[in-house]
Every structure is written in structure tokens, then in C-alpha cells.
C-alpha positions as a LaTeX table, in Angstrom:
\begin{tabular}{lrrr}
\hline
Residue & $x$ (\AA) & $y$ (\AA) & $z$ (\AA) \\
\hline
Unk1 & $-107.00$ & 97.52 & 45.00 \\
Unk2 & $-108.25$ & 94.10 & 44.94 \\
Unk3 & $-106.56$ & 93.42 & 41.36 \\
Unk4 & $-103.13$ & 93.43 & 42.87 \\
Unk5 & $-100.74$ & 90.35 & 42.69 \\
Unk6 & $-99.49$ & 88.77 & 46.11 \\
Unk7 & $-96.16$ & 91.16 & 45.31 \\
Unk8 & $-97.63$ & 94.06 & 44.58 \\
Unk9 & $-99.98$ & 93.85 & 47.43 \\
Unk10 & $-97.01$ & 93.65 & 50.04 \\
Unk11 & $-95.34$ & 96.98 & 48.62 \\
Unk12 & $-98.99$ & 98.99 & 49.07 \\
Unk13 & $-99.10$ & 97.25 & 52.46 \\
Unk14 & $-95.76$ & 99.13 & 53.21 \\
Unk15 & $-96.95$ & 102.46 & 51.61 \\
Unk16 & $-100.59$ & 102.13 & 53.56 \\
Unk17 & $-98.96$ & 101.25 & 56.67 \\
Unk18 & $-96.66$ & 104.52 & 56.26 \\
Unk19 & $-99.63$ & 106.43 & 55.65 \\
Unk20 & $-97.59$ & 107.44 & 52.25 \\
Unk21 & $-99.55$ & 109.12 & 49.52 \\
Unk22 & $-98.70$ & 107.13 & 46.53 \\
Unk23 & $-100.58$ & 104.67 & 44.57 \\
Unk24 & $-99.75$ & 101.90 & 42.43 \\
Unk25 & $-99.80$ & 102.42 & 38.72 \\
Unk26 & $-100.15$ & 99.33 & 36.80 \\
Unk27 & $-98.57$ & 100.40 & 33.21 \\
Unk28 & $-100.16$ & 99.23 & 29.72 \\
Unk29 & $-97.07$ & 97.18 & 28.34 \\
Unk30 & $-94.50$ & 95.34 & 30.84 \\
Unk31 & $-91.28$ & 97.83 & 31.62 \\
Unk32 & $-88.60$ & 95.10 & 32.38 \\
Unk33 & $-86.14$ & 98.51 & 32.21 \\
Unk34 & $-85.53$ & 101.69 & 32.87 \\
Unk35 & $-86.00$ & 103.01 & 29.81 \\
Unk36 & $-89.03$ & 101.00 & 29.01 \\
Unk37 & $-90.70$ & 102.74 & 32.10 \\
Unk38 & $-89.72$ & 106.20 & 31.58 \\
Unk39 & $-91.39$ & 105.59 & 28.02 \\
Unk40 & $-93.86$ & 104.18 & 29.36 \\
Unk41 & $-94.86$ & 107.21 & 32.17 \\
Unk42 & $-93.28$ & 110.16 & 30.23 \\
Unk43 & $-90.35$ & 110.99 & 32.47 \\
Unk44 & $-87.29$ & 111.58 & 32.27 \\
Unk45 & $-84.78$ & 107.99 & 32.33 \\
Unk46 & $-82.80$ & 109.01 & 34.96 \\
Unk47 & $-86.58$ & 109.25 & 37.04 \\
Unk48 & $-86.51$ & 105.69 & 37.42 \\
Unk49 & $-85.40$ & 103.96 & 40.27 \\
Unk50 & $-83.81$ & 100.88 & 39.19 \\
Unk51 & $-83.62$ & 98.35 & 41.73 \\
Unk52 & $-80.84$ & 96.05 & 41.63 \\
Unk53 & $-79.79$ & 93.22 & 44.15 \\
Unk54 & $-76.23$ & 92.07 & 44.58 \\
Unk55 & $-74.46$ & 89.07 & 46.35 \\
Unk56 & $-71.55$ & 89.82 & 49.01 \\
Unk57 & $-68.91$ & 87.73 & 47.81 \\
Unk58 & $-67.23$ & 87.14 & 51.50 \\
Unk59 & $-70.64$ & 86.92 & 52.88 \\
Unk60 & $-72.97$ & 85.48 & 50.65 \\
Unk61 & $-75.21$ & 88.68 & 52.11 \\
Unk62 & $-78.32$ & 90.36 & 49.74 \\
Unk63 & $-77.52$ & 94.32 & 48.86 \\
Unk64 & $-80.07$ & 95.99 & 46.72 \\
Unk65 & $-79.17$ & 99.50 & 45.34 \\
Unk66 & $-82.17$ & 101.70 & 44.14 \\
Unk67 & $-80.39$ & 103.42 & 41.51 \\
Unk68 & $-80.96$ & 106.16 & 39.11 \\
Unk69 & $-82.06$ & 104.51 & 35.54 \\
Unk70 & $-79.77$ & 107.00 & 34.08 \\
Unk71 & $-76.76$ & 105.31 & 36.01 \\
Unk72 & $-74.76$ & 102.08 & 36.15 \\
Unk73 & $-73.29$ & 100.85 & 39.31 \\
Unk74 & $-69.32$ & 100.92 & 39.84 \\
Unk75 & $-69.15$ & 98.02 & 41.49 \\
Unk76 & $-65.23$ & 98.41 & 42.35 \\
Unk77 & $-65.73$ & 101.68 & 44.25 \\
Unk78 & $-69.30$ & 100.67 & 45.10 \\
Unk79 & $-67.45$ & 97.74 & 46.89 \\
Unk80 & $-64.83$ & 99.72 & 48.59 \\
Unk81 & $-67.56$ & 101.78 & 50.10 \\
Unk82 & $-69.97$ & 98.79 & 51.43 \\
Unk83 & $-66.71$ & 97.25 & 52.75 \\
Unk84 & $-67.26$ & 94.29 & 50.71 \\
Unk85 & $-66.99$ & 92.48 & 47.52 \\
Unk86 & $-70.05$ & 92.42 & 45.32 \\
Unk87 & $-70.79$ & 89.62 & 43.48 \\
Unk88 & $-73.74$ & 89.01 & 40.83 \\
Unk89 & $-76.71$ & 87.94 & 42.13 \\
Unk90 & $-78.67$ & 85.25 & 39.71 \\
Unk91 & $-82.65$ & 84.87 & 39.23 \\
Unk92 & $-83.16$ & 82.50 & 42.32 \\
Unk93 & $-80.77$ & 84.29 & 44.79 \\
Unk94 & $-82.89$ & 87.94 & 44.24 \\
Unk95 & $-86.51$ & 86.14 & 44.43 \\
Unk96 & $-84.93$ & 83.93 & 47.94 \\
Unk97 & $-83.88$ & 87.71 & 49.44 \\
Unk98 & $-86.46$ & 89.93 & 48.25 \\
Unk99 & $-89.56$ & 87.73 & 47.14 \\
Unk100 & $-89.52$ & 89.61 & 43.67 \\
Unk101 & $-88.90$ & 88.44 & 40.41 \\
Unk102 & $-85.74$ & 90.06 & 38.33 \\
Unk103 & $-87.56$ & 93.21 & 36.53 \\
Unk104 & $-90.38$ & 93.97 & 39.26 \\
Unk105 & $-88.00$ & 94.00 & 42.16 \\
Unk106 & $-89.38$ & 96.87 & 44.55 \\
Unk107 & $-87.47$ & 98.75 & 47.16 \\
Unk108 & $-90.38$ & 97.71 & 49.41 \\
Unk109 & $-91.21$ & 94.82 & 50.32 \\
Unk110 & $-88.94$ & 92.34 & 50.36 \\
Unk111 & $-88.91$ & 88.81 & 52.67 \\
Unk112 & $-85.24$ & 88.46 & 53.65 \\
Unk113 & $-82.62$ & 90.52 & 55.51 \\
Unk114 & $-81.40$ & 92.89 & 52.60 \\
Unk115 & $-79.14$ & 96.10 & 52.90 \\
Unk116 & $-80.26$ & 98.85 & 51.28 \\
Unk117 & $-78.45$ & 101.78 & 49.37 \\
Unk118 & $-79.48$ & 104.88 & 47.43 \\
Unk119 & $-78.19$ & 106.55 & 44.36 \\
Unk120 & $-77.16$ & 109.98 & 45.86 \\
Unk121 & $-78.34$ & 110.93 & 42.07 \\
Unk122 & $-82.00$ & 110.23 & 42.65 \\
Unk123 & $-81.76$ & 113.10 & 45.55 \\
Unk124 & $-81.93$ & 115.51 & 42.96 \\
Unk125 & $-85.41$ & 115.00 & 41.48 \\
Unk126 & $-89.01$ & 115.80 & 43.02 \\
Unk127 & $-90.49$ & 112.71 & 42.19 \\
Unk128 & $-89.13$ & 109.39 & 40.97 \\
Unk129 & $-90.60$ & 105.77 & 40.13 \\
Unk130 & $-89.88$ & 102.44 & 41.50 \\
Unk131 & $-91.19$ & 99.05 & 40.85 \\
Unk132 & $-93.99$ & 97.82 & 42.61 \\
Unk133 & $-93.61$ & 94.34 & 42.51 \\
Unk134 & $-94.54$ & 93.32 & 39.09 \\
Unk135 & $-92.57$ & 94.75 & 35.24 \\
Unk136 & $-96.22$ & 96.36 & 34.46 \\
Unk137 & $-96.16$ & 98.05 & 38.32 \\
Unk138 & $-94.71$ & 101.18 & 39.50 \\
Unk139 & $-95.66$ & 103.67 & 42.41 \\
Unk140 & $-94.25$ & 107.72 & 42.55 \\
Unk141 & $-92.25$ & 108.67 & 45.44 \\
Unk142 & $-89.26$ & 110.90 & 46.22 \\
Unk143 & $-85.80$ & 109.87 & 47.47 \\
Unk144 & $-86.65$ & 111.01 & 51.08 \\
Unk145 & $-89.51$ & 108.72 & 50.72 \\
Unk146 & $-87.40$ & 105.80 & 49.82 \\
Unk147 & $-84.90$ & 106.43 & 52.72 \\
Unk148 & $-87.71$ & 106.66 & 55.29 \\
Unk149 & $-89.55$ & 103.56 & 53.95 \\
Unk150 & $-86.47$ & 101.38 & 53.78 \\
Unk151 & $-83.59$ & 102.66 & 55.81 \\
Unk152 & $-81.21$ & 102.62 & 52.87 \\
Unk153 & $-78.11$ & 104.64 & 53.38 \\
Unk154 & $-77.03$ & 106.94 & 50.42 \\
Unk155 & $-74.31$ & 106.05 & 48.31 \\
Unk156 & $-72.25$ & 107.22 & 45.40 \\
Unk157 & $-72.74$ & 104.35 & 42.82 \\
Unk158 & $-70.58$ & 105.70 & 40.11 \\
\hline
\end{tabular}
């Protein structure tokens, strides 16, 4: 796929070097949300794997949370189960930790030490859709997938 961004390139580097089925789907109109995607590929909103980085606020540390598109993060119980305060994470601090731009951020990937977490939610569906690196770019997976490729621990994020 020689028509890949640098980005999107290092997530199908990740899913070629885990021998993993899926393919990249570059989408007809940018999908900077959930919503806009799941228009976009005809699934259901709660199909989409949002992926959304957070600052510790002791530890200045990167969390990303692949969550259901359907579902907002608690962040006060969400906090109480990482063990730490989360903090919002601006435009600079999420490209520095993961190398992705806010809107293409892909659970695969990323440059820096991040800790990863998955929506217990997006256990319950055969196949979901993440960002690949890009707002037009998304790949299919499953949750087991996602826990394989990126160690993330599951979490309840509401």
C-alpha cells in the first residue's frame, strides 16, 4: 500500500508484523468522530473504537483508552481504577506520546511509552473499527485483537 502516509504506514507495519488479517480502509470524507465513521462504514456508533489519550496529573504519564464511540469516559471512577488522576491531554502532548494527530490517533502505533486500556463495552461486538493513523483511515479488528496487539488491560470507562 504504497499510498499510505508515514502514520498510517506504522499501524499496517504492526498489523503485518502480527500476521493480522486486516487492511486499511482509507474512507471517502475525513471521520474526525465516532459518529462520522460509523456513517461513514455503515456500522453501528458504538462499533467505533475511539481512541483517546489522557495526561496523569501526578505523573505527567500518556494513557490512551480505546473506547466504545457509543461511550464517554468517567474520568472520576476511570481515575480511581488507573490509580491516578487524569488530566486532559492537549494537541502537542498526544502527537509527543503517540506520533498521531488528535482525530487519527490509532491504538497502534504509537512512539512513546503509553498505557493502554479497553472499553470492556467493545468486548461485546464481532468486529469493531479503529483509526489508522489518519481522520480518512480506519482498519477492522475485534477487541481480542486490540488486547493482543497492544497489551491494553480492560477497563470499565463508565
Amino acid at each position: 500500500m504504497s499510498d499510505l502516509s508515514p502514520s498510517e504506514m506504522r499501524v499496517n507495519d504492526v498489523l503485518r508484523g502480527a500476521n493480522s488479517k486486516a487492511e486499511i480502509v482509507k474512507l471517502e470524507e475525513l471521520a474526525h468522530t465516532a459518529v462520522q465513521a460509523a456513517d461513514a462504514l455503515g456500522v453501528e456508533v458504538a462499533q467505533i473504537v475511539k481512541s483517546l489519550v489522557f495526561k496523569g496529573a501526578e505523573t505527567g504519564k500518556a494513557y490512551l483508552f480505546l473506547v466504545s464511540g457509543a461511550n464517554r469516559v468517567h474520568e472520576r471512577r476511570t481515575s480511581r481504577q488507573i490509580g491516578e488522576k487524569l488530566g486532559r491531554a492537549d494537541a502537542d502532548f498526544v502527537r509527543e506520546h503517540t506520533g498521531f494527530a488528535n482525530g487519527g490517533v490509532s491504538p497502534l502505533g504509537a512512539i512513546g511509552d503509553v498505557e493502554i486500556y479497553i472499553d470492556q463495552t467493545l468486548l461485546e461486538f464481532d468486529e469493531v473499527w479503529a483509526a489508522a493513523g489518519h481522520p480518512r483511515s480506519v482498519f477492522p479488528t475485534n477487541a481480542s485483537e486490540l488486547i493482543a496487539l497492544t497489551n491494553a488491560k480492560t477497563i470499565d470507562v463508565l
